[in-house]
LOMAR-603901 format. One line per 2 residues: their letters; for each residue x, y, z of N, C-alpha, C. Coordinates in nm, 3 decimals, decimal comma. Example, Ala and Ser with C-alpha at 12.3 -4.5 7.8 and 13.67 -1.06 7.14 Angstrom:
AS> 1,319:-0,569:0,780:1,230:-0,450:0,780:1,320:-0,330:0,780; 1,285:-0,225:0,708:1,367:-0,106:0,714:1,290:0,003:0,787
// end
This chain:
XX> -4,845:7,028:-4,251:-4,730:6,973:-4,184:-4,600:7,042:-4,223; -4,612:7,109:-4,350:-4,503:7,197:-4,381:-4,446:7,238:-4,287
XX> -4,494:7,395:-4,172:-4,455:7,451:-4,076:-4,425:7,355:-3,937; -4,401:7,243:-3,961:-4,366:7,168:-3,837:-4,196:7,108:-3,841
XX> -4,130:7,082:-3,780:-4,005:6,986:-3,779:-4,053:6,882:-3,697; -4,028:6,814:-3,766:-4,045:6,627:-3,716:-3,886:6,610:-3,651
XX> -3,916:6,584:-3,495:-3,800:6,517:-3,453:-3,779:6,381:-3,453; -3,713:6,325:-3,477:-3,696:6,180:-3,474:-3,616:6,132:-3,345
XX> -3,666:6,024:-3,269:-3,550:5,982:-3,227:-3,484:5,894:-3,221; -3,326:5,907:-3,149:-3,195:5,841:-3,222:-3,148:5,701:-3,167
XX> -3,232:5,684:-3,045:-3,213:5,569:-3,009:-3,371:5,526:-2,841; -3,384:5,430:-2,890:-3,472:5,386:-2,762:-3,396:5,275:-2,633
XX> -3,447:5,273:-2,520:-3,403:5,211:-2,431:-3,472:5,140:-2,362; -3,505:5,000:-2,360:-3,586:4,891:-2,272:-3,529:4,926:-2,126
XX> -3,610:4,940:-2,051:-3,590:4,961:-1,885:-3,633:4,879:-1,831; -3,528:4,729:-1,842:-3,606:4,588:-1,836:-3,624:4,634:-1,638
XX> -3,546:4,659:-1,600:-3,551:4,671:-1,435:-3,641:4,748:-1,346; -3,705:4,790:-1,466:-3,844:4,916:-1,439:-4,011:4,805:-1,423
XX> -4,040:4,811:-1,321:-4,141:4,750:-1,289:-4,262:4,862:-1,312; -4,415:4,806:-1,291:-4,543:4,919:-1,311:-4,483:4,995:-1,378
XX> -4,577:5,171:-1,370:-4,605:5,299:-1,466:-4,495:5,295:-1,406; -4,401:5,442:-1,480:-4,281:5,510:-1,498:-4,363:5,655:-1,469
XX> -4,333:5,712:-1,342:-4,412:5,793:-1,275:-4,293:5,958:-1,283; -4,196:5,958:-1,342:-4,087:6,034:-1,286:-3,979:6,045:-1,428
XX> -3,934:6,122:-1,467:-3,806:6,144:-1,567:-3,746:6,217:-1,559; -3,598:6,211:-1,480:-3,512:6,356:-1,528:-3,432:6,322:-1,560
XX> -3,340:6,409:-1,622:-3,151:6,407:-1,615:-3,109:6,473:-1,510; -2,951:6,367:-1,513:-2,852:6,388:-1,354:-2,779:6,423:-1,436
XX> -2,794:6,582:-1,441:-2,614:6,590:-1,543:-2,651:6,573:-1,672; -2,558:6,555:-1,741:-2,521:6,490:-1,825:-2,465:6,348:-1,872
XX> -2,453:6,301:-1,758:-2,413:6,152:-1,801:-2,494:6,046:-1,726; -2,597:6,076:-1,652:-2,738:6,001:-1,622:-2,874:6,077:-1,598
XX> -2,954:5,987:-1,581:-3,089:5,995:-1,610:-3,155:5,923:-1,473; -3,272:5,965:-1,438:-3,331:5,932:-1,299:-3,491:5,895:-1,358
XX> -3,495:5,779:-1,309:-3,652:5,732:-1,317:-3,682:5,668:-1,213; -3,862:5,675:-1,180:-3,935:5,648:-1,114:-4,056:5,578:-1,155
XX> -4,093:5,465:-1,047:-4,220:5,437:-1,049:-4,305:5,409:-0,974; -4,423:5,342:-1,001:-4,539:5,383:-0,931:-4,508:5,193:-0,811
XX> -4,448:5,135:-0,874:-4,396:4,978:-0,786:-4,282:5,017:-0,706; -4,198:5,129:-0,663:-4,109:5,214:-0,564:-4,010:5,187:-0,599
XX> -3,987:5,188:-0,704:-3,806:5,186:-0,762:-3,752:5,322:-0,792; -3,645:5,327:-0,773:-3,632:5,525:-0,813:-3,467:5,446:-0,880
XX> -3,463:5,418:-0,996:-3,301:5,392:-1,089:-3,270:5,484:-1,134; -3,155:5,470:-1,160:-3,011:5,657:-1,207:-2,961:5,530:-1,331
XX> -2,982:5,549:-1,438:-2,908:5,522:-1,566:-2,811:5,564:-1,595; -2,740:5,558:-1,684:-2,567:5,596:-1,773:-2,630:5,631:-1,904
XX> -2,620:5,747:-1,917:-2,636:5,786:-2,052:-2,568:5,718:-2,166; -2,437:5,736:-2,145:-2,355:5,666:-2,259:-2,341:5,508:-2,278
XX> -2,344:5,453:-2,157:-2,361:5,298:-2,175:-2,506:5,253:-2,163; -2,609:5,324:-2,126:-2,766:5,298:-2,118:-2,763:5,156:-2,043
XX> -2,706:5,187:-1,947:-2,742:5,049:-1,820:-2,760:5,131:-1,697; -2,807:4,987:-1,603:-2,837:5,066:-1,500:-2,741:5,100:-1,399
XX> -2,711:5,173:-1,311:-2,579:5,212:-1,240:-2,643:5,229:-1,096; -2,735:5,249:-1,047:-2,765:5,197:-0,910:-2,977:5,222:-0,924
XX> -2,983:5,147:-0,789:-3,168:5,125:-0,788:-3,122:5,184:-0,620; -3,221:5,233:-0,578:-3,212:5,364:-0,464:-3,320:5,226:-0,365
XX> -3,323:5,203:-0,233:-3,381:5,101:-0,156:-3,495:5,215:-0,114; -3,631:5,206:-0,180:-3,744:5,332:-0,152:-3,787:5,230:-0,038
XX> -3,800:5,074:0,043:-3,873:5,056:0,140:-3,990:4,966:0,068; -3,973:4,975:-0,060:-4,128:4,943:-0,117:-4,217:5,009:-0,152
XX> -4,157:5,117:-0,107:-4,299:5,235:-0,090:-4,305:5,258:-0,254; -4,442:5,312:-0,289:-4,475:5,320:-0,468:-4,424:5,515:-0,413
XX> -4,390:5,520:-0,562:-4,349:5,669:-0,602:-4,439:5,716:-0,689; -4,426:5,911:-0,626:-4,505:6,018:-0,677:-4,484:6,087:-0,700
XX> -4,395:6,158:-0,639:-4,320:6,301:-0,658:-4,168:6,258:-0,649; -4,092:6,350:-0,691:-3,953:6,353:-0,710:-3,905:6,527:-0,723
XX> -3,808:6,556:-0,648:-3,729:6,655:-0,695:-3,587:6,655:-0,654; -3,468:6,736:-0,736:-3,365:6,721:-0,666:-3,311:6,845:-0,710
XX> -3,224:6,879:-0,631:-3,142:6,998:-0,617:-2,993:6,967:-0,688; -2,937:7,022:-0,777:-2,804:6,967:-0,842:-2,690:7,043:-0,743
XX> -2,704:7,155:-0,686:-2,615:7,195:-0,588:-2,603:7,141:-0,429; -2,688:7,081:-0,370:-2,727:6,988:-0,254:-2,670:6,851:-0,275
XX> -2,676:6,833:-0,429:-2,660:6,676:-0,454:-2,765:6,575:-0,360; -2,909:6,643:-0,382:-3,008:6,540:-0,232:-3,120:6,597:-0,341
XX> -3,189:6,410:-0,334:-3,295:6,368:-0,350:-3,449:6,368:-0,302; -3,519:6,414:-0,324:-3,666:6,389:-0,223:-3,774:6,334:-0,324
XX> -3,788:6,230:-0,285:-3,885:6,146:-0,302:-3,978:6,127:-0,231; -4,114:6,163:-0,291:-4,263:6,149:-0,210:-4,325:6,018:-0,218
XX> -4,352:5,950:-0,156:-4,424:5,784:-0,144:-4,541:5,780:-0,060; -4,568:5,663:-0,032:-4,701:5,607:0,023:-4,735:5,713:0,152
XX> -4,841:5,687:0,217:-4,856:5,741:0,333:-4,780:5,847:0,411; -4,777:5,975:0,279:-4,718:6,136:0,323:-4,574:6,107:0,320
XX> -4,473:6,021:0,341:-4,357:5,981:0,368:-4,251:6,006:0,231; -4,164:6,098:0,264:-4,060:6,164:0,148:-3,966:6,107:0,244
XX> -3,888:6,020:0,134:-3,727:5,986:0,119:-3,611:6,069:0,107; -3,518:6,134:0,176:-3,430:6,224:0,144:-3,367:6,112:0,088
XX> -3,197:6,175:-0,018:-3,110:6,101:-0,080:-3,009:6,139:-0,127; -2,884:6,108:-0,090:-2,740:6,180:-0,115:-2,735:6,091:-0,233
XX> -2,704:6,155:-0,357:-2,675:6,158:-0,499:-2,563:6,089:-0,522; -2,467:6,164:-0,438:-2,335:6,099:-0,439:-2,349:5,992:-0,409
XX> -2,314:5,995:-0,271:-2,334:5,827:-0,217:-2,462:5,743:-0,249; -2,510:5,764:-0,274:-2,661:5,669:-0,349:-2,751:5,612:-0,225
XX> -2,737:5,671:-0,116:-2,779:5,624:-0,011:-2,878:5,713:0,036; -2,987:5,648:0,126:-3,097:5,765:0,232:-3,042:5,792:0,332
XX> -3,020:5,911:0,331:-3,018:5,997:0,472:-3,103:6,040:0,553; -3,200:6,015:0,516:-3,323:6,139:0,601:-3,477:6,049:0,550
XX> -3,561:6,090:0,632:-3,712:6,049:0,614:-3,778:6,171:0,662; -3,863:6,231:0,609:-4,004:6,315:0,676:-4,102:6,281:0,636
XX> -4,231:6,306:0,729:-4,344:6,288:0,703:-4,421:6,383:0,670; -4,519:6,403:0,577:-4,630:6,540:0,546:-4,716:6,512:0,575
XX> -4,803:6,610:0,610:-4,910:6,648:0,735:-5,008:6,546:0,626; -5,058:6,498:0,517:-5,168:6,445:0,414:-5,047:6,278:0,376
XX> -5,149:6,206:0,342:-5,059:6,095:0,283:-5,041:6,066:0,144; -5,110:6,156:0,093:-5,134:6,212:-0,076:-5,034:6,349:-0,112
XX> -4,884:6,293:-0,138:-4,824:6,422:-0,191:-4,856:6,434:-0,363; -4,853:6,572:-0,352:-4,931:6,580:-0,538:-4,788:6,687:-0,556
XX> -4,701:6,723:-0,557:-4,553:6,815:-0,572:-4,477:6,824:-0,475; -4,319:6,871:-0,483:-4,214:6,872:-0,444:-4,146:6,997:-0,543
XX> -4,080:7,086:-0,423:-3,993:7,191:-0,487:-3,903:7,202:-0,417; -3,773:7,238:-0,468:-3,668:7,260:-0,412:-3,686:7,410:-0,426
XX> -3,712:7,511:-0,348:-3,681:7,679:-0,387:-3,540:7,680:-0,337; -3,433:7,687:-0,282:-3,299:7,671:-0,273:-3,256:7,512:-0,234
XX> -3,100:7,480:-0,230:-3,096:7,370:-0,219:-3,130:7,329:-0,101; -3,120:7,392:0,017:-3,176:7,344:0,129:-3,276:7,369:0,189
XX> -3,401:7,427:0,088:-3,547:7,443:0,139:-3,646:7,334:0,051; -3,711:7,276:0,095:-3,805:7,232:-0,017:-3,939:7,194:0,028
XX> -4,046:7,243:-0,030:-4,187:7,260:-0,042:-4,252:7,133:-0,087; -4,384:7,120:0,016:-4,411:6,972:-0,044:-4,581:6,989:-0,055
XX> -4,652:6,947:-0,196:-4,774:7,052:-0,203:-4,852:6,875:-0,158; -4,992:6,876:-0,103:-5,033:6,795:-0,093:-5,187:6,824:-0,144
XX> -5,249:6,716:-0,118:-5,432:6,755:-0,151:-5,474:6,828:-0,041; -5,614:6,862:-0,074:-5,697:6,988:0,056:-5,642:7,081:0,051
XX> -5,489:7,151:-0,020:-5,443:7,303:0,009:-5,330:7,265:0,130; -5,272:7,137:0,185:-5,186:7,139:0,261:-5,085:7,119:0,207
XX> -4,964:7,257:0,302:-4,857:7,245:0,276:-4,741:7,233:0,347; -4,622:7,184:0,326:-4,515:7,174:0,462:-4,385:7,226:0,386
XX> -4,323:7,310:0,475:-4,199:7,369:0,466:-4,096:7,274:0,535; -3,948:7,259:0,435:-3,883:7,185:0,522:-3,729:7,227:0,494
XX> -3,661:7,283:0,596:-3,546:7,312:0,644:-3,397:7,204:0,618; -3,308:7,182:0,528:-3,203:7,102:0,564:-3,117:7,180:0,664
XX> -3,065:7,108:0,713:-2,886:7,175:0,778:-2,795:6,996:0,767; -2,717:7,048:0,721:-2,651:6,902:0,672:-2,750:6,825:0,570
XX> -2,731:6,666:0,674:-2,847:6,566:0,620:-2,984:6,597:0,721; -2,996:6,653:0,778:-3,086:6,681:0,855:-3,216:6,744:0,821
XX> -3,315:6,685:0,848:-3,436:6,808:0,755:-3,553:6,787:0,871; -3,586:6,915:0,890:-3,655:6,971:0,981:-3,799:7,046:0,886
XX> -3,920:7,035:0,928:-3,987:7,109:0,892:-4,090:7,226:0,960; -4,033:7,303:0,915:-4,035:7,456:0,954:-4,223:7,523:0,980
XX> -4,252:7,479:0,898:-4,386:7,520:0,865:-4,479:7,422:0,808; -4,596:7,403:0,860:-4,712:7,338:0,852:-4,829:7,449:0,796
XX> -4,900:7,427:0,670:-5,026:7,528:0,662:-5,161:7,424:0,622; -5,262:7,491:0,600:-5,373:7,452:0,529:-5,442:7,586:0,435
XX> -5,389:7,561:0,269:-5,458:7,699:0,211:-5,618:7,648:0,175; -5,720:7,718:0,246:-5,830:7,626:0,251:-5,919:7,670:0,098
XX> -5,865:7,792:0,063:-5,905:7,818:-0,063:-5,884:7,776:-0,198; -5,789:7,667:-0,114:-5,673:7,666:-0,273:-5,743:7,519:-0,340
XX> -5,754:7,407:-0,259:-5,795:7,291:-0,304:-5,718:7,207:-0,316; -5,707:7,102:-0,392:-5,570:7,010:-0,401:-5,464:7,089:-0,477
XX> -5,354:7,098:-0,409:-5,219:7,176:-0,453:-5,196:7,077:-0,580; -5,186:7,110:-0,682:-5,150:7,022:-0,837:-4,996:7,020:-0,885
XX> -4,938:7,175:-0,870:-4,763:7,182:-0,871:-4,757:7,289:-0,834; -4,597:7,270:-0,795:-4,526:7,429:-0,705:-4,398:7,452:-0,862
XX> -4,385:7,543:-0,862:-4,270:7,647:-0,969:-4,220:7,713:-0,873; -4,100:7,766:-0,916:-4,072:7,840:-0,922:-4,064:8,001:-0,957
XX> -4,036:8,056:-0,896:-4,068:8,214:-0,957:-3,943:8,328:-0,994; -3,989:8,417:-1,031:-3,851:8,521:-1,107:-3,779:8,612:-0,974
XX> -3,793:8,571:-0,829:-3,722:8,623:-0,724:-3,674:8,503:-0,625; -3,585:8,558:-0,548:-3,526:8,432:-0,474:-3,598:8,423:-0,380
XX> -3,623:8,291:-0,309:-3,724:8,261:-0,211:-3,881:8,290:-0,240; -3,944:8,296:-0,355:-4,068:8,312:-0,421:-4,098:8,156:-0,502
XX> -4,201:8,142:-0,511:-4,314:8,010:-0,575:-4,417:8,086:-0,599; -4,484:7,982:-0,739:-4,563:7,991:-0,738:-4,662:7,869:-0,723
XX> -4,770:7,836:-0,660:-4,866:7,731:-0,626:-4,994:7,717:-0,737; -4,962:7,596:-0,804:-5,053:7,589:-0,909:-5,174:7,495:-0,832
XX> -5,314:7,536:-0,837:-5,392:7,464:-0,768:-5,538:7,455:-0,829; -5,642:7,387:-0,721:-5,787:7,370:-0,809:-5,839:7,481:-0,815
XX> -5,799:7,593:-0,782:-5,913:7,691:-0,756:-5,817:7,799:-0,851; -5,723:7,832:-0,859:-5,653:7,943:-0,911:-5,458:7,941:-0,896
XX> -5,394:8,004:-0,900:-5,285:8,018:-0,905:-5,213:8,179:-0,772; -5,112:8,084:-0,702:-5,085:8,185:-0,610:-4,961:8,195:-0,587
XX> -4,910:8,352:-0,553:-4,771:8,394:-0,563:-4,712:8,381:-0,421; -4,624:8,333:-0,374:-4,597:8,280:-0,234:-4,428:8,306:-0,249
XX> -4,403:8,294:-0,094:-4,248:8,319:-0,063:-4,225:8,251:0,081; -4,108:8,261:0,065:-4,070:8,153:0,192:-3,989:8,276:0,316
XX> -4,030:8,297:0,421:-4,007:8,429:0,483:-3,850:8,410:0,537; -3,808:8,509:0,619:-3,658:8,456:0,716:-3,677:8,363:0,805
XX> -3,773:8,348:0,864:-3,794:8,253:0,962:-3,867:8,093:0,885; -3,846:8,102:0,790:-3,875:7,993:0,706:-4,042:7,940:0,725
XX> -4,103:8,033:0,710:-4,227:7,997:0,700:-4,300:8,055:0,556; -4,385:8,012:0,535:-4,449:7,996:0,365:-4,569:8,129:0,403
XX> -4,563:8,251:0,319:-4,615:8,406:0,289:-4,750:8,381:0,173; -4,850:8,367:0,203:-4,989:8,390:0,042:-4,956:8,549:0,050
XX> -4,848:8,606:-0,094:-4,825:8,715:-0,093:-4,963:8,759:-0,178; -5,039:8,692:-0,278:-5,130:8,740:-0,373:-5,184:8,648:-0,438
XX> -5,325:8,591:-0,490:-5,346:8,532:-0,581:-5,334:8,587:-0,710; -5,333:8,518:-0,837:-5,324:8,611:-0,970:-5,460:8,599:-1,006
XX> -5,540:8,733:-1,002:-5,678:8,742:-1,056:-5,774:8,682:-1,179; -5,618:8,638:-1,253:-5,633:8,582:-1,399:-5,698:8,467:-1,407
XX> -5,669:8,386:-1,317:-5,706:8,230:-1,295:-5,733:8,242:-1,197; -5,856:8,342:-1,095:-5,928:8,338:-1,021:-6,032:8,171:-1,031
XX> -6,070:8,077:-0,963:-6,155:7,941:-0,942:-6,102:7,899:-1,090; -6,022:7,868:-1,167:-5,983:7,820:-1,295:-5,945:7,730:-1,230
XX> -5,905:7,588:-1,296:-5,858:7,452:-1,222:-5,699:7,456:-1,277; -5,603:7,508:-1,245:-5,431:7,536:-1,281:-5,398:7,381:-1,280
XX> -5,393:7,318:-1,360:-5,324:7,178:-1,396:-5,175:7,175:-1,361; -5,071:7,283:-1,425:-4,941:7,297:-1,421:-4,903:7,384:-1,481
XX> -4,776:7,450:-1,428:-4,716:7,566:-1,484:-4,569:7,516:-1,472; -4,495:7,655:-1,536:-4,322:7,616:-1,575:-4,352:7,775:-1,597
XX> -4,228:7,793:-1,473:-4,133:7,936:-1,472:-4,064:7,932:-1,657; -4,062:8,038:-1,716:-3,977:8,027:-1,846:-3,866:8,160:-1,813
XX> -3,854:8,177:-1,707:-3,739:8,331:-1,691:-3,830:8,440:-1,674; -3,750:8,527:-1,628:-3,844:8,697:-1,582:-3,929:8,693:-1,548
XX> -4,015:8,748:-1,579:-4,166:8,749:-1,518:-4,271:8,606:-1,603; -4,211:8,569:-1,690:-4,295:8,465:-1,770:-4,322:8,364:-1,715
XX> -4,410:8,311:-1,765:-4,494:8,166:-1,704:-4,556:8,096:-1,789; -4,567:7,983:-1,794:-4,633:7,907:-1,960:-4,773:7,834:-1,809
XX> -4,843:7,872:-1,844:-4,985:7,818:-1,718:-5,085:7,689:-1,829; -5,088:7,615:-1,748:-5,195:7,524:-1,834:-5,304:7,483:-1,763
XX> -5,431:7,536:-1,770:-5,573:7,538:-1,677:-5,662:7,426:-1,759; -5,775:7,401:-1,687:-5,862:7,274:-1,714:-6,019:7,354:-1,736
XX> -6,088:7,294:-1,790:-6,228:7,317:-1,734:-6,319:7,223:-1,839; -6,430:7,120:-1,808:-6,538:7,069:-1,877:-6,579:7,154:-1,955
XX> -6,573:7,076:-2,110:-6,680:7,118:-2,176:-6,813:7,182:-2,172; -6,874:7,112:-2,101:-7,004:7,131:-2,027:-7,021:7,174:-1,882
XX> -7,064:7,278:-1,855:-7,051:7,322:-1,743:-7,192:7,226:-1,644; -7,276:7,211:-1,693:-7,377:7,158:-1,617:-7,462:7,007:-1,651
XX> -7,462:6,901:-1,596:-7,455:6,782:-1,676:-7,548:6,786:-1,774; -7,683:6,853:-1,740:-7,809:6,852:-1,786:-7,776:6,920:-1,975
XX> -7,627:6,962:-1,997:-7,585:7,048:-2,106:-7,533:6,927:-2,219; -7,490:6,814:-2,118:-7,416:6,711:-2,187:-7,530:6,600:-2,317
XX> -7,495:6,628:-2,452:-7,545:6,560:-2,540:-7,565:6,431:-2,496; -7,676:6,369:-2,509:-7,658:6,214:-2,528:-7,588:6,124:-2,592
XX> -7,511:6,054:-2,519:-7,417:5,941:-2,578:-7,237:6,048:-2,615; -7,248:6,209:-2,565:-7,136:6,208:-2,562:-7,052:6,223:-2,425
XX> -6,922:6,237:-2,394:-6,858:6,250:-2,262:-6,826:6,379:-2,206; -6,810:6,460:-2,161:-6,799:6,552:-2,108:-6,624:6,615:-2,076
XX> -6,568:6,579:-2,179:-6,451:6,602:-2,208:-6,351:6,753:-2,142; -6,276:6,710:-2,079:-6,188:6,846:-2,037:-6,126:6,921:-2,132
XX> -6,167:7,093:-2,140:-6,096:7,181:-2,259:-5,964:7,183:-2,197; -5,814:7,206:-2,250:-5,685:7,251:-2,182:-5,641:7,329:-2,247
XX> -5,617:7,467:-2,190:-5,567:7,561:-2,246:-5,435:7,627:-2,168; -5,323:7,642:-2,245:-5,212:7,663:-2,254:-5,238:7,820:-2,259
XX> -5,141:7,882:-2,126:-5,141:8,085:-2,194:-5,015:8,094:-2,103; -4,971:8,218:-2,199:-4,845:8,263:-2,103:-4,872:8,408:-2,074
XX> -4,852:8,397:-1,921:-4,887:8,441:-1,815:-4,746:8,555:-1,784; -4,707:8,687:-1,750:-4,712:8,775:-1,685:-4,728:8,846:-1,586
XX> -4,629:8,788:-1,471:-4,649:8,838:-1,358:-4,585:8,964:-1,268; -4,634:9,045:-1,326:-4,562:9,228:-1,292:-4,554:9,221:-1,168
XX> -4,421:9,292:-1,151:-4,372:9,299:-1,056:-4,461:9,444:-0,934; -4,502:9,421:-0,802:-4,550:9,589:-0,762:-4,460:9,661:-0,730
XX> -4,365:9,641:-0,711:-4,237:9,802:-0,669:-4,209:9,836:-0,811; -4,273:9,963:-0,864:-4,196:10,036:-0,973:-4,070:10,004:-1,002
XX> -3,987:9,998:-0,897:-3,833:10,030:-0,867:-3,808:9,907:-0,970; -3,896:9,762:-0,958:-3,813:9,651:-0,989:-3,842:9,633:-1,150
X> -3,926:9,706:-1,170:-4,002:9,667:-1,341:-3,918:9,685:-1,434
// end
């Protein structure tokens, strides 16, 4: 335990207004905090006074996904039956509703503030366009190779993602005409099960893949479980134009 630092922390907070799981955590800023749950509450806290400062009207709908753009100041929230909540930050109000092609959203990305990617199960995905409060979606796909989409990242060029999924990991871009490019899979995590990844800058990537212990049941000891290995690697994604390396 020597080589470790123990963080402690400095204060805890009862979220008496937080109903079911707590499905969602970010910071707004610096002076609030955004939570979600799985009973459709989406609350914005006060950092410094640790109360609550508004509860967002989701419809009822239970929450899954969340992302927000700090330059848009707009919210997207994924809920029940494919249905994402747009949400002006400022005003604390919904502006917008879309629907995704699956009723199972599994991610949400903002790649600029007014594009955002919505990954679902089966490999379906939908592109969606703001102009104002307005959101249009641009593109409809099915990646039939990919499997249930698990999370979308970001990547080290503008208008680039990457799609973390059951089968492997894939490098994608969002074109001029706003439609979604399979520029390459990464050979590395060819059929590997990609749990989740996080852009860390440049070409880096922190990737975290799945796979059973036991590949075949007939392998599994008696009386034990068949436990998932998770392995953590950071990943390297070279650029192909010489020019850019």
């Amino acid at each position: 335990m020597d080589d470790f630092t123990l963080i402690k922390g400095t204060n805890a907070l009862e979220l008496t207004e937080m109903n079911g799981q707590v499905d969602y955590l970010s910071p707004l800023g610096e002076s609030h905090f955004l939570v979600g749950s799985t009973q459709g509450q989406v609350c914005i806290y006060n950092n410094a006074t640790q109360t609550l400062s508004k509860q967002l009207d989701t419809g009822g709908l239970s929450i899954y996904e969340m992302a927000f753009t700090a330059k848009g100041k707009r919210l997207a929230v994924g809920c029940d039956e494919g249905l994402i909540n747009i949400y002006d930050l400022d005003a604390h109000d919904r502006v917008g509703q879309v629907k995704a092609q699956q009723s199972d959203i599994t991610s949400l990305l903002y790649v600029t503030h007014d594009r955002l990617v919505v990954g679902q199960v089966d490999g379906y995905i939908d592109v969606i366009k703001f102009t104002g409060t307005k959101a249009i979606i641009t593109h409809s796909l099915q990646i039939n190779e990919a499997g249930d989409i698990n999370h979308l990242s970001l990547a080290s060029k503008p208008l680039e993602l990457m799609i973390a999924c059951q089968k492997g990991l894939l490098l994608c871009q969002i074109n001029k005409n706003e439609t979604l490019q399979i520029m390459r899979p990464e050979e590395e995590y060819s059929n590997l099960y990609v749990v989740t990844m996080s852009w860390c800058g440049g070409d880096k990537y922190i990737v975290v893949t799945s796979r059973p212990k036991y590949k075949k049941e007939k392998h599994i000891p008696a009386g034990e479980e068949n436990f998932a290995i998770v392995t953590f690697t950071l990943f390297s994604c070279e650029c192909d134009d010489p020019d850019q390396k």
